[in-house]
TORPA-4810 file (N, C-alpha, C, O; in nm, 3 decimals):
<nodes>
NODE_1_2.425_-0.336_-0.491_2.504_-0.276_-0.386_2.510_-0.373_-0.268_2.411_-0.446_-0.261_X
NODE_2_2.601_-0.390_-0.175_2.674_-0.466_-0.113_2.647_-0.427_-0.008_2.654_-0.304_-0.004_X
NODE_3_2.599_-0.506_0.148_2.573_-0.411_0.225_2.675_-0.489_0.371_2.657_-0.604_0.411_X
NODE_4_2.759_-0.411_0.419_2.834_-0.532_0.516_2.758_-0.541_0.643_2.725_-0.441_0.707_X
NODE_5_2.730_-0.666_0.678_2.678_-0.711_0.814_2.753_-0.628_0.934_2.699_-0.530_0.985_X
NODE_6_2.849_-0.662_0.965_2.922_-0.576_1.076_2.866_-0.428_1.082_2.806_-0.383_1.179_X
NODE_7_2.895_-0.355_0.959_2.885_-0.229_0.980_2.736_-0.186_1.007_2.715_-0.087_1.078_X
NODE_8_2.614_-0.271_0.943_2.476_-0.250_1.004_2.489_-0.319_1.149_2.421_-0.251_1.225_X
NODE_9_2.519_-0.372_1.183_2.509_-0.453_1.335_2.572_-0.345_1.436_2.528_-0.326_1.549_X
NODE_10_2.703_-0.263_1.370_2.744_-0.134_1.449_2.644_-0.045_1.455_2.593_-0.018_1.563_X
NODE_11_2.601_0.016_1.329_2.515_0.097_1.304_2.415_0.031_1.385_2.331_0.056_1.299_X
NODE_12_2.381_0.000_1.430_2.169_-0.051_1.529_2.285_-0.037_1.683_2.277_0.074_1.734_X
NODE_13_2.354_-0.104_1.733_2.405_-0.097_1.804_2.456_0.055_1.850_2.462_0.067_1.972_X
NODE_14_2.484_0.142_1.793_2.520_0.310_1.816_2.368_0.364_1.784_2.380_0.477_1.739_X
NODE_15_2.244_0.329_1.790_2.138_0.414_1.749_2.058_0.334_1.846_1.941_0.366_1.821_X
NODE_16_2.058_0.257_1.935_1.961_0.133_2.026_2.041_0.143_2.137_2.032_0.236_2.218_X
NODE_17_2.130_0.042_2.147_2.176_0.005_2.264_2.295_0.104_2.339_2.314_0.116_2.460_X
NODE_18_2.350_0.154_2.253_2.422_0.328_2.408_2.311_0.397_2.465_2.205_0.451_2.434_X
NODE_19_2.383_0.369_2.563_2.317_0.462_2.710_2.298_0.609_2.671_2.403_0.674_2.668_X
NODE_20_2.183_0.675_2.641_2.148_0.840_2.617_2.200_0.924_2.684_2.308_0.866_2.700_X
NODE_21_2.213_1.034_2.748_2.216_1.149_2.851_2.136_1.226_2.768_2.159_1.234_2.647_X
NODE_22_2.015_1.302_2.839_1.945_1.415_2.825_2.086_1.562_2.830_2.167_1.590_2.919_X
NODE_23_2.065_1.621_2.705_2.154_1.765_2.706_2.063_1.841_2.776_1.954_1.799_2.813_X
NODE_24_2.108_1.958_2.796_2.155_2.043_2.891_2.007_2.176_2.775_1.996_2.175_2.653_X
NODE_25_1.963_2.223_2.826_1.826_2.335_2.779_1.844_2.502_2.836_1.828_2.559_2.943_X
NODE_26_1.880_2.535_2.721_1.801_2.668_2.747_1.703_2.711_2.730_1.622_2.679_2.642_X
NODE_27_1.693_2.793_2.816_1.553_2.839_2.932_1.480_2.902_2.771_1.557_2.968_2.702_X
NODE_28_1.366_2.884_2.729_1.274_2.956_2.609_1.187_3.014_2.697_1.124_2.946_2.777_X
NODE_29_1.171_3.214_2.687_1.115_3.298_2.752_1.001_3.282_2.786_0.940_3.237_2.689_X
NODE_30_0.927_3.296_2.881_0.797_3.273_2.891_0.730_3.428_2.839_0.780_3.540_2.844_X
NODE_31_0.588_3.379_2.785_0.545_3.491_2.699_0.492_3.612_2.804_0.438_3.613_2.915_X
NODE_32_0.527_3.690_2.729_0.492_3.875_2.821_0.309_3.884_2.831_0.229_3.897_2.738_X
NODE_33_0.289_3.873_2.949_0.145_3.904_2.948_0.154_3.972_3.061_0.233_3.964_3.154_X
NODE_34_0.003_4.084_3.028_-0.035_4.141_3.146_-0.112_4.072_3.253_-0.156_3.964_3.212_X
NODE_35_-0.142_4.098_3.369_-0.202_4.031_3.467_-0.334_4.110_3.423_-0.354_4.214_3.361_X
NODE_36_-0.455_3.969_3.511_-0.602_4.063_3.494_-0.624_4.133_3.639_-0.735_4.171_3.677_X
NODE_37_-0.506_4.144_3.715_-0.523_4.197_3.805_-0.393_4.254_3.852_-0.318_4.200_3.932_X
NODE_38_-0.369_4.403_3.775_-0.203_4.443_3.829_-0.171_4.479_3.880_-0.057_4.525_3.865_X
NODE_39_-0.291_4.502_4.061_-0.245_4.544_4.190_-0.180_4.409_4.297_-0.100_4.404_4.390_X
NODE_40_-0.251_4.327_4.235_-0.196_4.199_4.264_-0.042_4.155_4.254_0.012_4.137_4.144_X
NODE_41_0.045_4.133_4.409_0.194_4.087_4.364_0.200_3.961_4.344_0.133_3.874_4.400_X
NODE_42_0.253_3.952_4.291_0.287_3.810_4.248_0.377_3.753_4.344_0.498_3.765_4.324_X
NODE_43_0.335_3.694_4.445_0.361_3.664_4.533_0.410_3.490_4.529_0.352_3.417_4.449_X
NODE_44_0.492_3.446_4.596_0.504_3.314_4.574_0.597_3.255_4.440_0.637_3.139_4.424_X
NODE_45_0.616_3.367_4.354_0.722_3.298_4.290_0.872_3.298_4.321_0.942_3.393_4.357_X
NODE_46_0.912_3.142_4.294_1.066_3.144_4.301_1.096_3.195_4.228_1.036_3.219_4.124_X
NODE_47_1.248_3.242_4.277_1.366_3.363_4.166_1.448_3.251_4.130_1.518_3.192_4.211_X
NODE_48_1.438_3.216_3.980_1.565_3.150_3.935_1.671_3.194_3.895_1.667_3.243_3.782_X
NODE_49_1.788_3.195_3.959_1.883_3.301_3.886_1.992_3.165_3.766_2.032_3.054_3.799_X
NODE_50_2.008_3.235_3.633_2.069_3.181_3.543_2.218_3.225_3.532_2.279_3.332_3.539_X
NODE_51_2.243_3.118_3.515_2.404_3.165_3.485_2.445_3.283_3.376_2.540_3.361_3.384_X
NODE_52_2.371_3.274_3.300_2.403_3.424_3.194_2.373_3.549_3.291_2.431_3.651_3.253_X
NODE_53_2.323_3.559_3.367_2.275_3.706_3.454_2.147_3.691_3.442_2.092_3.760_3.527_X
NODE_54_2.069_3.632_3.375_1.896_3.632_3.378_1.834_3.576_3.493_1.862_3.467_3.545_X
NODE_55_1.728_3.676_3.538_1.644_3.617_3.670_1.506_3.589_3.567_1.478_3.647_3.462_X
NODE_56_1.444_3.494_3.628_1.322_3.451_3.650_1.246_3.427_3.770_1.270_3.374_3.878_X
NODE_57_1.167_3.472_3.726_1.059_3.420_3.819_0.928_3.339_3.758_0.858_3.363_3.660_X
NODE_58_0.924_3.243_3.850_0.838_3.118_3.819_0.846_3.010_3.945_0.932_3.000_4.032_X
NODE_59_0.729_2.936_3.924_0.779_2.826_4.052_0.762_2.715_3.949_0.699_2.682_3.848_X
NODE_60_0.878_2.667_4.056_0.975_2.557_4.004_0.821_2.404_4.059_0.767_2.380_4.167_X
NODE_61_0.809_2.362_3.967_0.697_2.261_3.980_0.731_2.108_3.965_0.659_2.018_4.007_X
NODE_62_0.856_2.089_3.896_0.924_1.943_3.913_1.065_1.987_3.861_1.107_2.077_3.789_X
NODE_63_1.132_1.857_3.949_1.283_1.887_3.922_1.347_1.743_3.941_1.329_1.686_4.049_X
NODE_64_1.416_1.685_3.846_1.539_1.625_3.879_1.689_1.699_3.840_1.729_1.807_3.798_X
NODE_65_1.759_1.531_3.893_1.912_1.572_3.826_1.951_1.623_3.753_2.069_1.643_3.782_X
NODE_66_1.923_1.675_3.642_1.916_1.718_3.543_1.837_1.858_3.475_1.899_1.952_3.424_X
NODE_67_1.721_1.850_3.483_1.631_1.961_3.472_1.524_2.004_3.584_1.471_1.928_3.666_X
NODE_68_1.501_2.151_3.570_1.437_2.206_3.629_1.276_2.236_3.603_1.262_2.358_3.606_X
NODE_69_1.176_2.184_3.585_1.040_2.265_3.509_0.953_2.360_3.593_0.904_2.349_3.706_X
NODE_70_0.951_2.460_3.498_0.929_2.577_3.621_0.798_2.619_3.530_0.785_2.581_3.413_X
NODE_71_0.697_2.709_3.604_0.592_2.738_3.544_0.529_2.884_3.568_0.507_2.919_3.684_X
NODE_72_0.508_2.948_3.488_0.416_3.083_3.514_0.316_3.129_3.410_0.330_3.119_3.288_X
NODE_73_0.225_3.174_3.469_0.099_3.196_3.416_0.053_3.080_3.296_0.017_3.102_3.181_X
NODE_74_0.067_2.959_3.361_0.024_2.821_3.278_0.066_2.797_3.170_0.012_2.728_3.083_X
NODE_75_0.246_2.898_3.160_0.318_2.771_3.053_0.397_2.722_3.146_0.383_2.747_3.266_X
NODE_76_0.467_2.663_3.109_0.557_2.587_3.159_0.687_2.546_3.050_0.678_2.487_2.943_X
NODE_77_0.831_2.611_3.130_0.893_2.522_3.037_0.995_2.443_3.107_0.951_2.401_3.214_X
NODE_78_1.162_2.395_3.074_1.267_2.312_3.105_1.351_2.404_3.094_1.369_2.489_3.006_X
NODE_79_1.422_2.373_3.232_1.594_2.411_3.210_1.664_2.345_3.245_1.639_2.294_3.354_X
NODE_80_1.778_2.310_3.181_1.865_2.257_3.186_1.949_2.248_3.387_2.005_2.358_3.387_X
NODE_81_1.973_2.200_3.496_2.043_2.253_3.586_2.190_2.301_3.584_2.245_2.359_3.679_X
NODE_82_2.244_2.272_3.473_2.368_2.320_3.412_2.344_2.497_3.373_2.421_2.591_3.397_X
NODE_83_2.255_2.499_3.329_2.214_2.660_3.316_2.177_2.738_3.454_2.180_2.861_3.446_X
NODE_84_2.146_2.688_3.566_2.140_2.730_3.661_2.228_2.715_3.765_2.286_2.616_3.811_X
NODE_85_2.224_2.897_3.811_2.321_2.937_3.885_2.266_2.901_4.046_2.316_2.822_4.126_X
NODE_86_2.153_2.985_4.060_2.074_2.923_4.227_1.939_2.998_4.205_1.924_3.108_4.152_X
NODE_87_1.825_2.894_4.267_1.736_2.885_4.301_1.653_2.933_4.446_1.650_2.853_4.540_X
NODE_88_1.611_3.019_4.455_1.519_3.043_4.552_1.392_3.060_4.567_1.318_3.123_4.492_X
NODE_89_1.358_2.991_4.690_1.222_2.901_4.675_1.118_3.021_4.819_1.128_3.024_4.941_X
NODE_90_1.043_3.090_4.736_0.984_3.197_4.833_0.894_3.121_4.924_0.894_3.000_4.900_X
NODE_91_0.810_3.164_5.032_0.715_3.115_5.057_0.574_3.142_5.001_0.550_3.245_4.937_X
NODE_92_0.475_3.043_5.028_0.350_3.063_4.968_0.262_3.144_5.036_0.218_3.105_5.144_X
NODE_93_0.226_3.263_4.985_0.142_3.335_5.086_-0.006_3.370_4.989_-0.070_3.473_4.967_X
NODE_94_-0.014_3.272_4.959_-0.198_3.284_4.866_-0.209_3.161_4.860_-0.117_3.081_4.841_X
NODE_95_-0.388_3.122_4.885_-0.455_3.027_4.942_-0.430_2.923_4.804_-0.502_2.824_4.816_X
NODE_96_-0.367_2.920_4.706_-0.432_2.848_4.586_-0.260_2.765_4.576_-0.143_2.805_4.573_X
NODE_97_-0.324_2.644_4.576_-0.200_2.564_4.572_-0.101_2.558_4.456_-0.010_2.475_4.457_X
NODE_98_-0.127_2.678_4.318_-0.004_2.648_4.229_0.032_2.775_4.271_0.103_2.816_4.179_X
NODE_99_0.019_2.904_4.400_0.080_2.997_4.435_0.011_3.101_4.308_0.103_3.172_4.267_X
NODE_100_-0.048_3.115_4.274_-0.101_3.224_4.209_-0.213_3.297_4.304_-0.274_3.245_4.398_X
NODE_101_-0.227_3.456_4.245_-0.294_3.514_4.334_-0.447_3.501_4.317_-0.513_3.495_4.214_X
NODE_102_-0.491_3.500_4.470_-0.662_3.428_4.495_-0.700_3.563_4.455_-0.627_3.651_4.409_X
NODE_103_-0.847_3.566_4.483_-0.947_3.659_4.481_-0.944_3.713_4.529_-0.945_3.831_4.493_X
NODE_104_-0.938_3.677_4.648_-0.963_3.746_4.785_-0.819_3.843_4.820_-0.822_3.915_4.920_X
NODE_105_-0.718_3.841_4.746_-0.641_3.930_4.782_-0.616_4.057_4.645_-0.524_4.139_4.638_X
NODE_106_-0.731_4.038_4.547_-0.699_4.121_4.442_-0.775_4.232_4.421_-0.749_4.308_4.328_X
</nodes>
């Protein structure tokens, strides 16, 4: 079998050297758990609102151009900013710097 130079030299060239773009993510649910403390509000999380009608809540922990990574109760996942409609960023009112609730208020 015969293999043509050009067409492998295209082929490495379309799989190496084009410029990528990261696609666009939908949001994968973060898992349903109860709190060990469910007088405790959950205070401090941002409301992400999604373009389908879905709110979240989570704080948003890194972000570029592109994606959002947001986190609650120590998962964390990606969204796409194409999937997002608007972001609001609450304030922090518990002593613990990833905004989860302290002791002292539970």
């Amino acid at each position: 079998m015969r293999i043509s130079l050009p067409l492998v030299l295209l082929s490495l060239f379309a799989a190496f050297a084009a410029p990528r773009v990261a696609s666009a993510q939908e949001l994968l649910p973060f898992t349903e758990v109860k709190s060990v403390c469910p007088t405790c509000p959950e205070d401090g999380l941002d409301v992400i609102k999604l373009k389908n009608g879905k709110i979240v809540n989570a704080v948003v922990v890194a972000e570029n151009p592109t994606f959002l990574c947001l986190e609650h109760w120590g998962e964390q996942r990606a969204v796409g900013r194409d999937r997002v409609q608007s972001v609001t960023r609450l304030p922090i009112s518990c002593c613990s710097p990833t905004r989860r609730c302290c002791a002292a208020s539970c």
